[in-house]
N, C-alpha and C positions, 0 to 999 in steps of 0.2 A: 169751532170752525177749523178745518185743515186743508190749510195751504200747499196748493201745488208747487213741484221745484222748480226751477226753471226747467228742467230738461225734460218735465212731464209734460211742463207750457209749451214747451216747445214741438213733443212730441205729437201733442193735439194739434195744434198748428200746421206739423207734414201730414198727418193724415186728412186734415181739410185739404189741404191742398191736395195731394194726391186724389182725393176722390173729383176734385173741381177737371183735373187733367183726365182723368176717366173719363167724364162727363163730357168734356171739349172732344174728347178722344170719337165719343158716340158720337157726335155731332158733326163730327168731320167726316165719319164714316155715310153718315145720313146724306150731306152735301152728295159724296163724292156718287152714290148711288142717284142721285138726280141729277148729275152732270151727265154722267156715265150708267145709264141705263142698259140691263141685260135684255137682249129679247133675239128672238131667232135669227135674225139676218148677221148681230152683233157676232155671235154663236158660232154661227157657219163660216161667216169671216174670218175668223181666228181657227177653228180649225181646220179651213185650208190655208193659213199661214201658216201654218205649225205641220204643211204638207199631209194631210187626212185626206183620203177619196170620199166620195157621197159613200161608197162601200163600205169603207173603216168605221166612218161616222154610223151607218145605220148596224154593224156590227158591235159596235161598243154601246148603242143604246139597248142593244138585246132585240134589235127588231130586224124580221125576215122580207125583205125588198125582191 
């Protein structure tokens, strides 16, 4: 039977963890897309904040108005 070092025990250990913080990481992502949901009105709002005409807008989607 072969004993791990400590520093390998240890190394197992940050890779648990680090994948747990990954996981928390997707999870908070997921939250935040149900807080904050994308959809058209969100869309438009923001880019006329960010001063866009309906023109620019329907120009950078590639569509002829």
């Amino acid at each position: 039977m072969v004993k791990k070092t400590v520093d390998e025990r240890i190394s197992v250990i940050d890779q648990k963890i680090q994948k747990k913080r990954d996981e928390i990481a997707a999870l908070e992502a997921q939250k935040q897309r149900l807080l904050h949901p994308v959809n058209m009105k969100t869309v438009m709002a923001k880019a006329k904040e960010a001063g866009l005409t309906p023109k620019e807008i329907a120009e950078k989607l590639g569509l002829e108005v």
